[in-house]
KEKE-3310 file (N, C-alpha, C; in steps of 0.2 Angstrom, whole numbers, plus 5000, padded with zeros to 4 digits):
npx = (5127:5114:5105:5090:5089:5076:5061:5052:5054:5043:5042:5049:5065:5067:5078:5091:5094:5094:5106:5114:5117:5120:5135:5137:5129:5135:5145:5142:5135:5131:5123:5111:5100:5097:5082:5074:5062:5053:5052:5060:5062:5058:5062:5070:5081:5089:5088:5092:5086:5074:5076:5068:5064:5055:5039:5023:5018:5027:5031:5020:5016:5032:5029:5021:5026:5037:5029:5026:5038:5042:5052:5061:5056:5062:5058:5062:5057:5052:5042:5024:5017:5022:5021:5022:5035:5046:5057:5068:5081:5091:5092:5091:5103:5111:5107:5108:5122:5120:5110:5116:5123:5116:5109:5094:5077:5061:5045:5030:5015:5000:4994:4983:4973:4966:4952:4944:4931:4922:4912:4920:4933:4946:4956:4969:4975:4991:4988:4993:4987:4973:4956:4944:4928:4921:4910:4906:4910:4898:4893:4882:4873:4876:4872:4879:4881:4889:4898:4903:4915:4905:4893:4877:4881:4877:4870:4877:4872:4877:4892:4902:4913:4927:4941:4950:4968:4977:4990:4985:4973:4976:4973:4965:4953:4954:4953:4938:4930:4934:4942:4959:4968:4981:4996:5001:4991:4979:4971:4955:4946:4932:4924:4911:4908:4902:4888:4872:4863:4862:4864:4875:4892:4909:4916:4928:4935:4941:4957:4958:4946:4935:4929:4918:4909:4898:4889:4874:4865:4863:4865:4874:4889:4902:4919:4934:4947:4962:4973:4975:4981:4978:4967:4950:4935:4918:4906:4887:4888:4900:4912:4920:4933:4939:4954:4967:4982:4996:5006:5018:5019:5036:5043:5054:5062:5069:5077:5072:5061:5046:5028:5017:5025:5025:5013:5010:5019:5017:5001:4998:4993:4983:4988:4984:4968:4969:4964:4967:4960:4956:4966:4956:4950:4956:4941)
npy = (5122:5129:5143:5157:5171:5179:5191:5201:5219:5230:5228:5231:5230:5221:5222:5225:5215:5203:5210:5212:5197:5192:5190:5180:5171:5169:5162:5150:5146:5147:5161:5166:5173:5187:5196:5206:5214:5207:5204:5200:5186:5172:5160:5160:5154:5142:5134:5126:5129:5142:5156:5165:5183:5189:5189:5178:5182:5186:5172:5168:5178:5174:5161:5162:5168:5161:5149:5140:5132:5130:5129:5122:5133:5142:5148:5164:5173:5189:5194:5195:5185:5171:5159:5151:5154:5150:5152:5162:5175:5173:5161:5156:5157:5151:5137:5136:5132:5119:5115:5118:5110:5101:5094:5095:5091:5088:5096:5091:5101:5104:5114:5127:5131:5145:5148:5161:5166:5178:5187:5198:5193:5182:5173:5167:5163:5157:5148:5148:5147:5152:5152:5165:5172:5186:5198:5215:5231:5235:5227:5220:5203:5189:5177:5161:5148:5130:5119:5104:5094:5098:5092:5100:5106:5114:5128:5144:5156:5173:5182:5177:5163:5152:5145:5133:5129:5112:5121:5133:5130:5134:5148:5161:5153:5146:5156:5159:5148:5135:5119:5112:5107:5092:5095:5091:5083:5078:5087:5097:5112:5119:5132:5142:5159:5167:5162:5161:5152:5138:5126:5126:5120:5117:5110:5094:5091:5081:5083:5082:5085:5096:5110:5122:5139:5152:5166:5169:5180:5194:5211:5219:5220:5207:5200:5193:5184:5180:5171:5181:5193:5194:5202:5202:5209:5204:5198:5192:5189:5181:5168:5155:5143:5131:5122:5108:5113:5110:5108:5107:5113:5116:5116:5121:5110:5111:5101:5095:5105:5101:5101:5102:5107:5118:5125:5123:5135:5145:5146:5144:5131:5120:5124:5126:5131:5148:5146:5151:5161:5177:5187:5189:5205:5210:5219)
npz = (4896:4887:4890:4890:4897:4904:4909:4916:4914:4919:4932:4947:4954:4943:4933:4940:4946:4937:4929:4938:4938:4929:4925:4935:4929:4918:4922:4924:4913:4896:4888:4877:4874:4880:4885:4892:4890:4884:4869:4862:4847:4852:4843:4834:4840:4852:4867:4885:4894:4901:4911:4921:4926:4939:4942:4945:4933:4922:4919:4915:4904:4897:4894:4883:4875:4869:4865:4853:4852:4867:4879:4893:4910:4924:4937:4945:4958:4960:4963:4973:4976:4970:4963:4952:4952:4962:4968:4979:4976:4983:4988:4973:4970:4976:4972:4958:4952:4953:4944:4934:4932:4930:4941:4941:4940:4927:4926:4917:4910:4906:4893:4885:4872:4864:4853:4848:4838:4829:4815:4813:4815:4818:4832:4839:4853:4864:4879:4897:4910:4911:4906:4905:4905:4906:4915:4906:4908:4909:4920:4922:4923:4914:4901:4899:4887:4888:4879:4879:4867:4857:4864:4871:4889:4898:4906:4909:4922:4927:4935:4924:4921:4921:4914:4917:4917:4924:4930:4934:4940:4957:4954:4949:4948:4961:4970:4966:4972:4967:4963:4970:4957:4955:4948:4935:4929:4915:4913:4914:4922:4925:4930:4937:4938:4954:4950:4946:4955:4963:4959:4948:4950:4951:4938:4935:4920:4905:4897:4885:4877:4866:4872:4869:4870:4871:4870:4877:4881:4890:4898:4893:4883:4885:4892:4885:4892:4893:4903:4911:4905:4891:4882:4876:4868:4869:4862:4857:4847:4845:4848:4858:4858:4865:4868:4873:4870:4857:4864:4878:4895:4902:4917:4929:4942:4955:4968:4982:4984:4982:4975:4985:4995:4991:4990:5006:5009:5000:4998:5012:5016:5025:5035:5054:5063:5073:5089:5100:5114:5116:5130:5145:5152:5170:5182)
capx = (5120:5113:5099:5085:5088:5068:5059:5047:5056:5043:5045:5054:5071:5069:5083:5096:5095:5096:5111:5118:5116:5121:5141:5138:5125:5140:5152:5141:5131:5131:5118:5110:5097:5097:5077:5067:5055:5050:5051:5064:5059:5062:5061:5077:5087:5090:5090:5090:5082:5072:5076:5062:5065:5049:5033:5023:5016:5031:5032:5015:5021:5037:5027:5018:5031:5040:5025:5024:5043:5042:5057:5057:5057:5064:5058:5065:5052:5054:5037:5024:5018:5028:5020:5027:5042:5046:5065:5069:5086:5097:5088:5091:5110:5112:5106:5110:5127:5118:5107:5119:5127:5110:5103:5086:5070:5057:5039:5027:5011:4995:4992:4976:4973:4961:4951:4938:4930:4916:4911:4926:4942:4947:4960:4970:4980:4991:4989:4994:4984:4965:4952:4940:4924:4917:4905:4911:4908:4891:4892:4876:4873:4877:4873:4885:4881:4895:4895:4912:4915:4899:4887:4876:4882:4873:4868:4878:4870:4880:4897:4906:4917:4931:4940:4956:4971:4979:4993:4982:4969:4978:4973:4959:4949:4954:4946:4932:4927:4934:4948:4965:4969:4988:5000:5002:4982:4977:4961:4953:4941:4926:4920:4906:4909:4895:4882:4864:4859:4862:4865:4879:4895:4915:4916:4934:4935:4946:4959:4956:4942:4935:4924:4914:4908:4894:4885:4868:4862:4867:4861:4882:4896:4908:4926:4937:4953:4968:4980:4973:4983:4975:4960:4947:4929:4916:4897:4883:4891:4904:4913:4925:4934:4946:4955:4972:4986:5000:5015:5017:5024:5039:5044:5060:5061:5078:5078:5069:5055:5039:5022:5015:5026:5026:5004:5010:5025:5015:4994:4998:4987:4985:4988:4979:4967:4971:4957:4967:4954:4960:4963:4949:4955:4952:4938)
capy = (5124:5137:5149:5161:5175:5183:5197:5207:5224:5233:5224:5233:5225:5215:5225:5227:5209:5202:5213:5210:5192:5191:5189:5174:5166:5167:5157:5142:5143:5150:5164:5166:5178:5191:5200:5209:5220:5203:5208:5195:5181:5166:5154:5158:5152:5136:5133:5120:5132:5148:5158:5171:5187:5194:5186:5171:5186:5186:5166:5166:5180:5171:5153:5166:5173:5154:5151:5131:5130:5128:5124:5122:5137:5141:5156:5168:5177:5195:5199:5196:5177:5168:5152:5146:5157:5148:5153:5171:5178:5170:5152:5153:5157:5144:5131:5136:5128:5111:5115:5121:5103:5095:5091:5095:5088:5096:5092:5093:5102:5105:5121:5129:5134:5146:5152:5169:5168:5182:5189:5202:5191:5176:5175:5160:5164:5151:5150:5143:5150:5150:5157:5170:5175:5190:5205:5219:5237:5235:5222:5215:5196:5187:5169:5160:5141:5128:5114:5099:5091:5098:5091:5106:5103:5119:5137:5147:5165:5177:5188:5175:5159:5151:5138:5133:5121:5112:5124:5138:5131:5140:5157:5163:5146:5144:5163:5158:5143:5128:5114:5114:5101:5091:5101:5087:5080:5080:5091:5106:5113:5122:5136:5148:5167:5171:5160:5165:5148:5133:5120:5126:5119:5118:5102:5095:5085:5080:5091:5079:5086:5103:5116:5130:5145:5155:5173:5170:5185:5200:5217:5221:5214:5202:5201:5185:5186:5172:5170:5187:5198:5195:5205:5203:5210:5197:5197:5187:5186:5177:5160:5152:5139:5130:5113:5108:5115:5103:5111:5107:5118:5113:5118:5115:5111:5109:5096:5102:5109:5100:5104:5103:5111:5127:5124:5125:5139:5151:5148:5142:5125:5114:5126:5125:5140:5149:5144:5154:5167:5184:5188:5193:5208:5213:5224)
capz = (4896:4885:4895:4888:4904:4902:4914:4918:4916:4922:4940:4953:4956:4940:4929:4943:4949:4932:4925:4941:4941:4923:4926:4936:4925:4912:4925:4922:4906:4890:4888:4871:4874:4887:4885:4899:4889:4882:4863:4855:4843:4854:4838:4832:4845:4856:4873:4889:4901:4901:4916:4920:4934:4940:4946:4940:4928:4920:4918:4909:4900:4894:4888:4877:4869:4867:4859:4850:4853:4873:4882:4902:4914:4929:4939:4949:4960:4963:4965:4979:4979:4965:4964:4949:4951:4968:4972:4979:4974:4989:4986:4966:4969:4981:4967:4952:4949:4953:4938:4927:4930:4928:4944:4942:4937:4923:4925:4911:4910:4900:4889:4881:4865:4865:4849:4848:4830:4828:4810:4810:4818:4822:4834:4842:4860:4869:4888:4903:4917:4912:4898:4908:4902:4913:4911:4904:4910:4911:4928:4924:4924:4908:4901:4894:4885:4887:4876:4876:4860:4853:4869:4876:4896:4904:4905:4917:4922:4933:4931:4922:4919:4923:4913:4919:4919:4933:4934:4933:4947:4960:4953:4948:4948:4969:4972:4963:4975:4961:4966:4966:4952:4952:4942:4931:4927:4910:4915:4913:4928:4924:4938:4938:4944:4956:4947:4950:4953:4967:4955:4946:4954:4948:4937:4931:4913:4902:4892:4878:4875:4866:4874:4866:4876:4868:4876:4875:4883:4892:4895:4890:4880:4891:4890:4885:4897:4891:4909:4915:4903:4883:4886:4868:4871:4868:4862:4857:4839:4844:4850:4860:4859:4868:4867:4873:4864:4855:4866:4886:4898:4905:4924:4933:4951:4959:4975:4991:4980:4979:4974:4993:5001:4988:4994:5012:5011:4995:5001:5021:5016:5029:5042:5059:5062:5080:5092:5107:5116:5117:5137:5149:5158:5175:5183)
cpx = (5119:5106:5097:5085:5081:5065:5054:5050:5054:5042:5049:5058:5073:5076:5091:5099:5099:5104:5115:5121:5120:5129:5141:5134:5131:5144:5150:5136:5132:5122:5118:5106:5096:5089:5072:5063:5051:5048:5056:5059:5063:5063:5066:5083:5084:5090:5089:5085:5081:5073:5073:5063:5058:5046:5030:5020:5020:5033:5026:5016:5027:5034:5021:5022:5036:5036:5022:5032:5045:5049:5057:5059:5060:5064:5061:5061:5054:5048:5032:5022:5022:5026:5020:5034:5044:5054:5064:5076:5092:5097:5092:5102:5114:5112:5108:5116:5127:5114:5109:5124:5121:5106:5097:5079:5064:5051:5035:5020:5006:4995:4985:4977:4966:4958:4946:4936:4926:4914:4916:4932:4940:4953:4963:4977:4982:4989:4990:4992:4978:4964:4947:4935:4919:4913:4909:4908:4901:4889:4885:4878:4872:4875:4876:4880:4888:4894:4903:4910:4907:4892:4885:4878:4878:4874:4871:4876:4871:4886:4902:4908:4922:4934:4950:4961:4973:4984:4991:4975:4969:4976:4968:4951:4947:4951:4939:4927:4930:4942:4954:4966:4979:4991:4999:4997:4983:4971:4961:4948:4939:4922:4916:4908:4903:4888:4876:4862:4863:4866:4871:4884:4901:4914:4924:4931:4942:4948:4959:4948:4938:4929:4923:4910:4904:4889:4879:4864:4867:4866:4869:4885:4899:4915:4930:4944:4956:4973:4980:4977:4983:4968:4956:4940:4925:4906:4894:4885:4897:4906:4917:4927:4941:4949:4965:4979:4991:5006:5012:5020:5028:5040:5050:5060:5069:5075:5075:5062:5048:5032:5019:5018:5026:5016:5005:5014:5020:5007:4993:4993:4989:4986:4982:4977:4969:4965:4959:4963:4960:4959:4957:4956:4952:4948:4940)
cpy = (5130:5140:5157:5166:5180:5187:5200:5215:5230:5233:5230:5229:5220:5217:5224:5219:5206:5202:5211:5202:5189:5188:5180:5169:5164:5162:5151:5139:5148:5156:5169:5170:5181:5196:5201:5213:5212:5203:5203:5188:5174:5161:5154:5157:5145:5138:5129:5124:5142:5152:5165:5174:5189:5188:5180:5176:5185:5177:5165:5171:5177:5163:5157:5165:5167:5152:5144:5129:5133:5124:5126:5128:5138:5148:5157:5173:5184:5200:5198:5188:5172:5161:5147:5149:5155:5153:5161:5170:5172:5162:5152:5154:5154:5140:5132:5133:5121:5112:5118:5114:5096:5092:5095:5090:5095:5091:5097:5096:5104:5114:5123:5132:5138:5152:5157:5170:5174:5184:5192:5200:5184:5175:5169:5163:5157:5153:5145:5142:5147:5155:5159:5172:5178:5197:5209:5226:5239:5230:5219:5208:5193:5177:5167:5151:5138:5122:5109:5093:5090:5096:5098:5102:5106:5126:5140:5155:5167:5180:5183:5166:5157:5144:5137:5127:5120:5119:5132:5138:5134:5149:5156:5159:5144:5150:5162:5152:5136:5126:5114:5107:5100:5094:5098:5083:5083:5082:5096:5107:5121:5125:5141:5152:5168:5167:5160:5159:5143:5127:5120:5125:5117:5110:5100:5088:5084:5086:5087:5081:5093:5107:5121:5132:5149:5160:5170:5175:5190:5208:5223:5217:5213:5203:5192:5189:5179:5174:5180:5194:5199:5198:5205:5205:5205:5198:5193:5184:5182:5169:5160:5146:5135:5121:5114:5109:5109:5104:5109:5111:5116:5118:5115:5117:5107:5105:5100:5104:5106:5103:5106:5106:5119:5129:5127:5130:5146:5152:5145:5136:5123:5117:5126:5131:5139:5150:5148:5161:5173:5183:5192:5197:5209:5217:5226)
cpz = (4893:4889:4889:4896:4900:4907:4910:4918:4919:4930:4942:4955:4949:4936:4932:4944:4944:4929:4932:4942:4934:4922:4930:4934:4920:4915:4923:4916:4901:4887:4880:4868:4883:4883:4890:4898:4885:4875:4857:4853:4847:4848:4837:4836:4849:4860:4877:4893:4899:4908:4916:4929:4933:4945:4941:4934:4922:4917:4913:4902:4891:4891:4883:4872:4867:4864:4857:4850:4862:4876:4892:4908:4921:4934:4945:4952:4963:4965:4971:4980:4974:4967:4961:4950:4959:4972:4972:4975:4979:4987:4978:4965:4971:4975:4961:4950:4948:4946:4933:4926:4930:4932:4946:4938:4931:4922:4919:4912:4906:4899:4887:4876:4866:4858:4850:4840:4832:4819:4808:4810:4817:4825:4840:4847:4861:4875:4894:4909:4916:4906:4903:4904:4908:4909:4913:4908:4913:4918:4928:4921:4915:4908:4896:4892:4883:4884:4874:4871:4857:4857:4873:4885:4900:4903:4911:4917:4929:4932:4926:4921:4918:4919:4913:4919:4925:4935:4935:4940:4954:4962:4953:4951:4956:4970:4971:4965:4969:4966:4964:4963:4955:4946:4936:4928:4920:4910:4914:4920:4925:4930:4936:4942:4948:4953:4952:4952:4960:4966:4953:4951:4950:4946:4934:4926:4912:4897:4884:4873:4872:4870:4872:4870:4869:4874:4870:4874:4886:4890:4892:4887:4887:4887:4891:4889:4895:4897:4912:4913:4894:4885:4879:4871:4865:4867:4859:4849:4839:4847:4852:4862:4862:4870:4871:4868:4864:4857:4874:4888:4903:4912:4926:4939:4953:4965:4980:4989:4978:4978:4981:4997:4997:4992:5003:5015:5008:4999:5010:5021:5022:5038:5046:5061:5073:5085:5100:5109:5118:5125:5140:5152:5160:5176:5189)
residu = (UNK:UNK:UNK:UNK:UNK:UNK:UNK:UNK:UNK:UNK:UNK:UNK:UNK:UNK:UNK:UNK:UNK:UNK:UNK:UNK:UNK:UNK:UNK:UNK:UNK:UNK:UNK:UNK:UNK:UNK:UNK:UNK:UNK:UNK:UNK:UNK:UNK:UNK:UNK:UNK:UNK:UNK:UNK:UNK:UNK:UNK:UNK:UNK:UNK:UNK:UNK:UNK:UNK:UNK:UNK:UNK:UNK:UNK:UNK:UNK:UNK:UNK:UNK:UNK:UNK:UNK:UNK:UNK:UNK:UNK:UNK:UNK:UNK:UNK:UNK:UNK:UNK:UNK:UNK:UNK:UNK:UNK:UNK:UNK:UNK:UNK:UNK:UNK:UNK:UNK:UNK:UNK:UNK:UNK:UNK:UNK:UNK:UNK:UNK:UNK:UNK:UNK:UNK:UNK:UNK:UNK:UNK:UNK:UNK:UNK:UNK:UNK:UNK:UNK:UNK:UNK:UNK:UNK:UNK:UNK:UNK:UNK:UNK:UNK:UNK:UNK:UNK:UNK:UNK:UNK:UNK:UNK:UNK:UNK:UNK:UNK:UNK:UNK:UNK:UNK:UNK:UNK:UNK:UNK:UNK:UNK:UNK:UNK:UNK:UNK:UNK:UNK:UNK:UNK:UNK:UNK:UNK:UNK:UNK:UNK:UNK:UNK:UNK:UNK:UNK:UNK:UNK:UNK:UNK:UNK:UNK:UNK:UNK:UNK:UNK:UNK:UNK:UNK:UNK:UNK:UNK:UNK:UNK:UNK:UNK:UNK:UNK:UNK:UNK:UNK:UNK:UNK:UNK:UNK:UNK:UNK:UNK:UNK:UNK:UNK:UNK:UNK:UNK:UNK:UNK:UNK:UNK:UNK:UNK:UNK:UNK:UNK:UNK:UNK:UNK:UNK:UNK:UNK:UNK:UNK:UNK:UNK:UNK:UNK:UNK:UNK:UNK:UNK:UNK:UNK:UNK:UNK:UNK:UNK:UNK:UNK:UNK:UNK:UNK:UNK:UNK:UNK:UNK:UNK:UNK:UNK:UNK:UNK:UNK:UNK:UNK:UNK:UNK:UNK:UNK:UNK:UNK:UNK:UNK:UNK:UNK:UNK:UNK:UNK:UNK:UNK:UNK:UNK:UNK:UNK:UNK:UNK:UNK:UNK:UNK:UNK:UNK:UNK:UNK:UNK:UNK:UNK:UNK)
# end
């Protein structure tokens, strides 16, 4: 097995771990890049498996920096909820010798392309989380027009916009009142920030389909946000667009590890709330 070891290096614990962990990654696989500041040119190399220390920060990160040549992840979580990077340290030490002899599974996931024309740029992110359009400095109310494959859809007026994949629902998209999608859907969901209005409410589509974003108004520029770490500032001059990109994002999941129980171990779903009354004291 060859391995891409990747990190977060400005992480607490990510460097020590790593480099400590590094002598027994050799026992079972061949390791072809060792990068934790995130800086090497993945293209020029091979591998079966991307193994990423940090948090999911660090995962979305690393399917950046893979880039249109995506190969399947395997995170190592060292920071606080790790909800694609499931396994802590003792967990991924445990398994790893089964996944250096092949038993795992790699599920596939959608991606977004997201373009930002304006008069002076144009400027094409991948991402794997969401595309954010929020007010900028100025915290007043903005109206954005959303239009898929060229149909006006609606006018949303209020801090923002949320447009996300499935495996990105989780974040931003769940704070935001929107649904959490299956990892695996070929969809996108559509959420309003704070919208001024009643009507407006999260809708999911297809990821077959393009979406363009346009600021109509606003008494401030807004900011385009690609996976909560491309930051581009955004005005009535420009555009975005956003379609499925032509790369998926692979994931590996060792045995034991389903989608729902990571839902009921990372966000407590499903739990029962605590209905027992605090006691009466004595007079």
């Amino acid at each position: 097995m060859r391995l891409f070891v990747l990190g977060n290096a400005n992480r607490p614990g990510v460097i020590k771990a790593a480099e400590r962990l590094l002598p027994f990654l050799k026992e079972h696989a061949q390791v072809v890049v060792f990068d934790l500041q995130q800086e090497a040119d993945l293209g020029q190399e091979t591998a079966d498996i991307a193994l990423v220390f940090g948090g999911d920060g660090a995962i979305l990160r690393a399917a950046r920096q893979m880039g249109y040549q995506q190969i399947p992840v395997l995170g190592v979580n060292l920071g606080k909820l790790g909800f694609l990077a499931d396994l802590n340290l003792d967990q991924f030490e445990e398994c790893f010798p089964q996944v250096a002899r092949g038993n795992y599974q790699i599920t596939h996931h959608v991606m977004l392309e997201c373009t930002f024309t304006s008069p002076a740029m144009k400027q094409t992110v991948l991402g794997l989380n969401d595309v954010v359009v929020h007010t900028g400095r100025s915290y007043h109310v903005i109206d954005l027009n959303l239009f898929v494959d060229g149909e006006p859809v609606t006018r949303y007026s209020g801090d923002g916009l949320i447009l996300s994949t499935p495996i990105g629902s989780t974040a931003h998209n769940l704070s935001a009142g929107g649904p959490i999608l299956g990892q695996e859907l070929d969809a996108f969901v559509i959420t309003p920030i704070c919208s001024h209005t009643l009507t407006n409410r999260p809708v999911v589509d297809s990821s077959e389909k393009v979406y363009t974003i346009v600021l109509t108004s606003g008494w401030g520029d807004a900011v385009l946000i690609v996976d909560g770490q491309e930051i581009t500032p955004f005005n009535t001059d420009g555009q975005i667009t956003v379609r499925r990109a032509p790369v998926t994002f692979g994931l590996v999941k060792v045995p034991g590890r389903g989608y729902y129980q990571t839902l009921r171990d990372k966000l407590h779903w499903g739990q029962q709330p605590n209905y027992r009354a605090e006691p009466r004291t004595q007079e």
